[in-house]
C-alpha positions as protocol buffer text, in pm:
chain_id: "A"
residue {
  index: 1
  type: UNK
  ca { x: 7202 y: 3811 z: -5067 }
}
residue {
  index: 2
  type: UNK
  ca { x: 7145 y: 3638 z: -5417 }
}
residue {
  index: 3
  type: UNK
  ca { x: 7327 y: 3602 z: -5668 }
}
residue {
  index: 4
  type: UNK
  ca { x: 7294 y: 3932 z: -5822 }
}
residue {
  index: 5
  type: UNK
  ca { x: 7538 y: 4173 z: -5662 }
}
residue {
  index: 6
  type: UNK
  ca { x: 7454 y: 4446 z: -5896 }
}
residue {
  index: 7
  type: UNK
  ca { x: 7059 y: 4464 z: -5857 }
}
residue {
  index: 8
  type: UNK
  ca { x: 7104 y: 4376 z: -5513 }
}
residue {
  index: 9
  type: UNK
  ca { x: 7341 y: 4579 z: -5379 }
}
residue {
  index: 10
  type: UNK
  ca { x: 7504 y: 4831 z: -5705 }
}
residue {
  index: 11
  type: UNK
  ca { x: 7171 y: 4956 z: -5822 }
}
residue {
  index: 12
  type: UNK
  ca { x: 7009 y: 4984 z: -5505 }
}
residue {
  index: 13
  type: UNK
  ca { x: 7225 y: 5222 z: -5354 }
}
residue {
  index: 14
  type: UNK
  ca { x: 7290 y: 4942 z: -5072 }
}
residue {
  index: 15
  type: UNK
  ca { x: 7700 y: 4909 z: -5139 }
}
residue {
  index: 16
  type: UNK
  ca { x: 7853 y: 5272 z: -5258 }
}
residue {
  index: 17
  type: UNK
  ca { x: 7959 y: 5264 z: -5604 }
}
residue {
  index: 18
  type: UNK
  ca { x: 8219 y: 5533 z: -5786 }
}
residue {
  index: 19
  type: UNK
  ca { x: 8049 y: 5620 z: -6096 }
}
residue {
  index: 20
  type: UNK
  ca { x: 8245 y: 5670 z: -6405 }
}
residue {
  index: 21
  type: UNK
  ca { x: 7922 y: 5671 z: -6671 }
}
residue {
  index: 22
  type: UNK
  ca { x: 7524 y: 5687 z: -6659 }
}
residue {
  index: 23
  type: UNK
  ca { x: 7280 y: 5633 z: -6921 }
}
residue {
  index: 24
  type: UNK
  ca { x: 6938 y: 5629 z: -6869 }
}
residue {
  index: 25
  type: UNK
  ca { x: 7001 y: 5239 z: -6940 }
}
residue {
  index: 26
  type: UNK
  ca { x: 7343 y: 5190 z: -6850 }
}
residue {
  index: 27
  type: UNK
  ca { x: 7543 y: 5248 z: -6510 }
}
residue {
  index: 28
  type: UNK
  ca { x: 7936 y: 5237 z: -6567 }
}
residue {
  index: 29
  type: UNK
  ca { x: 8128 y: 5212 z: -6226 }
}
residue {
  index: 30
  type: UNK
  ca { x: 8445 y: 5143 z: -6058 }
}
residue {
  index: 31
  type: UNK
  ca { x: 8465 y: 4753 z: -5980 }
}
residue {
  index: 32
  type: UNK
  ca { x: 8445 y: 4757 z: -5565 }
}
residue {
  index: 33
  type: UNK
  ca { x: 8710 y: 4512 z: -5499 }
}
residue {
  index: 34
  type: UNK
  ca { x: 8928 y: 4558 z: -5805 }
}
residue {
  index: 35
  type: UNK
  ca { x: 9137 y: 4296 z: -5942 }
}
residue {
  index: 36
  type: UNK
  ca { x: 9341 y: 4575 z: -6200 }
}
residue {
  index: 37
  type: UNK
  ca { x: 9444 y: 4915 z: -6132 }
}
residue {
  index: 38
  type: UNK
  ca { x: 9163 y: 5027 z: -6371 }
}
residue {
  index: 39
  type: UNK
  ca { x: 8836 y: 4820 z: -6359 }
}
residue {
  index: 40
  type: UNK
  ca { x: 8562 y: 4958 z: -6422 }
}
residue {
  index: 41
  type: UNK
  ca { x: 8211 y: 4753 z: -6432 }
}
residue {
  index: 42
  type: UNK
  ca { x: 7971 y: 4811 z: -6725 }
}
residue {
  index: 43
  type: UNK
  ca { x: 7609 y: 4701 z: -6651 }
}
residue {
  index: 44
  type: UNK
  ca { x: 7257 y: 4746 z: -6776 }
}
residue {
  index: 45
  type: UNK
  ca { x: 6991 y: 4929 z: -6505 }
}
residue {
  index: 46
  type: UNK
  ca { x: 6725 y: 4641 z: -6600 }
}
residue {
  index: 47
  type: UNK
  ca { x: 6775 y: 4318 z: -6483 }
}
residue {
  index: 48
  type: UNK
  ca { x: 6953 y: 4110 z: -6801 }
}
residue {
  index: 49
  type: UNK
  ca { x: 7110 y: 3766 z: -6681 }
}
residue {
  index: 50
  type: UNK
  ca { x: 7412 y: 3701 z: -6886 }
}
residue {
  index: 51
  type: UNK
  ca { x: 7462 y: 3746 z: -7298 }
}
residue {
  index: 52
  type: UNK
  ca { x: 7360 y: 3416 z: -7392 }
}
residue {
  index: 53
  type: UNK
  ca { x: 7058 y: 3471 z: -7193 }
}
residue {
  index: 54
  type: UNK
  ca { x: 6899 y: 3787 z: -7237 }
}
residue {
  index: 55
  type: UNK
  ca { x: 6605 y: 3681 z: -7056 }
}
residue {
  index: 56
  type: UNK
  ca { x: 6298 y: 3889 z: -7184 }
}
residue {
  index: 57
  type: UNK
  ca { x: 6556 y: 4201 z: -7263 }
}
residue {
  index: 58
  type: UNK
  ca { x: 6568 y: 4308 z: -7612 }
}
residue {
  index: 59
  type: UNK
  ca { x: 6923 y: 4301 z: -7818 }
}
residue {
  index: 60
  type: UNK
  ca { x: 6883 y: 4666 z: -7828 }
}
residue {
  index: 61
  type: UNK
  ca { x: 6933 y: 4712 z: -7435 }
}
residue {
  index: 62
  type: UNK
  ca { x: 7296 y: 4513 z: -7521 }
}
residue {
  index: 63
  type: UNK
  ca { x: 7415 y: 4774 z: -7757 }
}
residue {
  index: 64
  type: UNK
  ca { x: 7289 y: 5019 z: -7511 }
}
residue {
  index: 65
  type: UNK
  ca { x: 7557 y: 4842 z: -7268 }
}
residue {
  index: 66
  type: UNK
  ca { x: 7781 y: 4802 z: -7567 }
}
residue {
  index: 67
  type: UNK
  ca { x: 7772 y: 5131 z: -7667 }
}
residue {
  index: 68
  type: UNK
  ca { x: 7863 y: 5251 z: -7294 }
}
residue {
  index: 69
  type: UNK
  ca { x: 8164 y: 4990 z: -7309 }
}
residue {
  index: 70
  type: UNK
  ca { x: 8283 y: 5110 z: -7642 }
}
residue {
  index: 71
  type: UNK
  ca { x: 8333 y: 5459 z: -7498 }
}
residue {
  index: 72
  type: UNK
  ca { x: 8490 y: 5356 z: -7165 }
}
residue {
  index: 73
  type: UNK
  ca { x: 8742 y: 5102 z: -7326 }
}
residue {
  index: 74
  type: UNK
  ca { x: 8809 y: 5440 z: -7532 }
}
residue {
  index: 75
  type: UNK
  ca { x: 8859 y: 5602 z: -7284 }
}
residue {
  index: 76
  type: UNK
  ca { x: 9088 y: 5360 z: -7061 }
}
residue {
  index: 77
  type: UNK
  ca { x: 9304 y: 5300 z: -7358 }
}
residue {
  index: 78
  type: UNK
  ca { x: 9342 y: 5666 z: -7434 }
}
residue {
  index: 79
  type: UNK
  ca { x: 9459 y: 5769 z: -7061 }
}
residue {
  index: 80
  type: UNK
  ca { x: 9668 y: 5396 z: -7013 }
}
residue {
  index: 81
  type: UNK
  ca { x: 9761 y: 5237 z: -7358 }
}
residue {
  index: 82
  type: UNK
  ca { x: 9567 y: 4966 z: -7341 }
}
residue {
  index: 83
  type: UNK
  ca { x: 9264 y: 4778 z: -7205 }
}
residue {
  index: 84
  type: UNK
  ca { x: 9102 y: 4475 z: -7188 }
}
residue {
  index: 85
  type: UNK
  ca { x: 8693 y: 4418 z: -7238 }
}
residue {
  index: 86
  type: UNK
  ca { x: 8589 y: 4075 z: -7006 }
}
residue {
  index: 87
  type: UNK
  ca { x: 8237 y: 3912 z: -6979 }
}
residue {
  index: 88
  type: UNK
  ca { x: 8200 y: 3592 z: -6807 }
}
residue {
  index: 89
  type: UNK
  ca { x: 7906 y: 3320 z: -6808 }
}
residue {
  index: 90
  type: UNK
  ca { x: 7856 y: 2972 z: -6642 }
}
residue {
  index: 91
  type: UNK
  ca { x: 8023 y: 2919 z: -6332 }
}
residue {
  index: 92
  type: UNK
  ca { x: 8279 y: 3175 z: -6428 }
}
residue {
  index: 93
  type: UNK
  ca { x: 8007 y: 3457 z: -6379 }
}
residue {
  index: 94
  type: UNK
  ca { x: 7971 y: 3536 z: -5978 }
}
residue {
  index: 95
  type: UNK
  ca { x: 7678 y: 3771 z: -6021 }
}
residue {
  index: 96
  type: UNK
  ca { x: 7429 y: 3661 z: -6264 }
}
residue {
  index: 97
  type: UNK
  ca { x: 7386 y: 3960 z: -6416 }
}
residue {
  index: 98
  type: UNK
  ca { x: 7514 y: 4106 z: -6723 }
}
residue {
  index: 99
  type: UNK
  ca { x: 7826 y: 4262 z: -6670 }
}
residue {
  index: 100
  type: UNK
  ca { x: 8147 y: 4369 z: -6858 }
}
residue {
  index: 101
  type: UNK
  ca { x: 8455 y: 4458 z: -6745 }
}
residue {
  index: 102
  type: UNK
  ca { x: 8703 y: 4731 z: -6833 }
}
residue {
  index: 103
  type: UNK
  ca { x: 9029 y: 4668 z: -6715 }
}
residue {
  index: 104
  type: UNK
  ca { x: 9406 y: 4800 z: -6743 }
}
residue {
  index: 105
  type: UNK
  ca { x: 9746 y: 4698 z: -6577 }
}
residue {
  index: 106
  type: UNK
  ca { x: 9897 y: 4344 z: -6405 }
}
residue {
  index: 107
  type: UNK
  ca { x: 9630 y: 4219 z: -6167 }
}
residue {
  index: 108
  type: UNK
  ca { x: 9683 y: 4307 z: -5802 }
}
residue {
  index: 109
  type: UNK
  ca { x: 9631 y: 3996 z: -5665 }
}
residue {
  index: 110
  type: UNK
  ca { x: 9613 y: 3628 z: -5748 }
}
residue {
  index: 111
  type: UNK
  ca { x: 9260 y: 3407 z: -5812 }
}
C-alpha cells in the first residue's frame, strides 16, 4: 500500500467506509479507526496531496472540501456542543492526501 490510504483503499471501495456526506467532489466519512467518539474524515474524490500542496488541483476543489467541512462541523457541534476541525502536513500527515478531520469528545486512546 502507499501512502495514500484514502485513494487507495477509501475511494476504491477496498476498506468499507460509513458515509456521513457525498458531493460529487467531496466524500465525508466516519474515520475507520477513530481516535474521538465523533470523527469523521473530510476528503476530496480527486487526488489533492496536502493544503500547502495542491498539486495541479484548483483552490476551488478546497472550498468544495471546505464547504463539506463547514456543514459537518455544523452539524457535530449542533448534536455534541462542540467540535474540533484538524488537518495535518509534514510528517504529521500519515496519508498524503488531503484530509480534514471532524472530531468531538476526549480521545479514546493515547498517541
Amino acid at each position: 500500500m502507499t501512502d495514500d490510504f484514502y485513494c487507495e483503499q477509501a475511494l476504491s471501495g477496498k476498506t468499507p467506509i460509513q458515509v456521513v456526506a457525498e458531493t460529487a467532489h467531496v466524500l465525508a466519512f466516519h474515520h475507520t479507526r477513530p481516535f474521538w467518539p465523533v470523527h469523521i474524515v473530510v476528503v476530496p474524490k480527486r487526488h489533492i496531496p496536502s493544503l500547502v500542496d495542491l498539486g495541479d488541483a484548483d483552490i476551488s476543489e478546497v472550498h468544495q472540501v471546505l464547504a463539506v467541512v463547514r456543514d459537518i462541523a455544523a452539524q457535530v457541534t449542533a448534536e455534541h456542543g462542540t467540535a474540533r476541525v484538524l488537518t495535518n502536513l509534514g510528517a504529521y500527515q500519515d496519508s498524503k492526501h488531503l484530509h480534514f478531520h471532524v472530531n468531538s469528545g476526549e480521545p479514546l486512546r493515547h498517541g
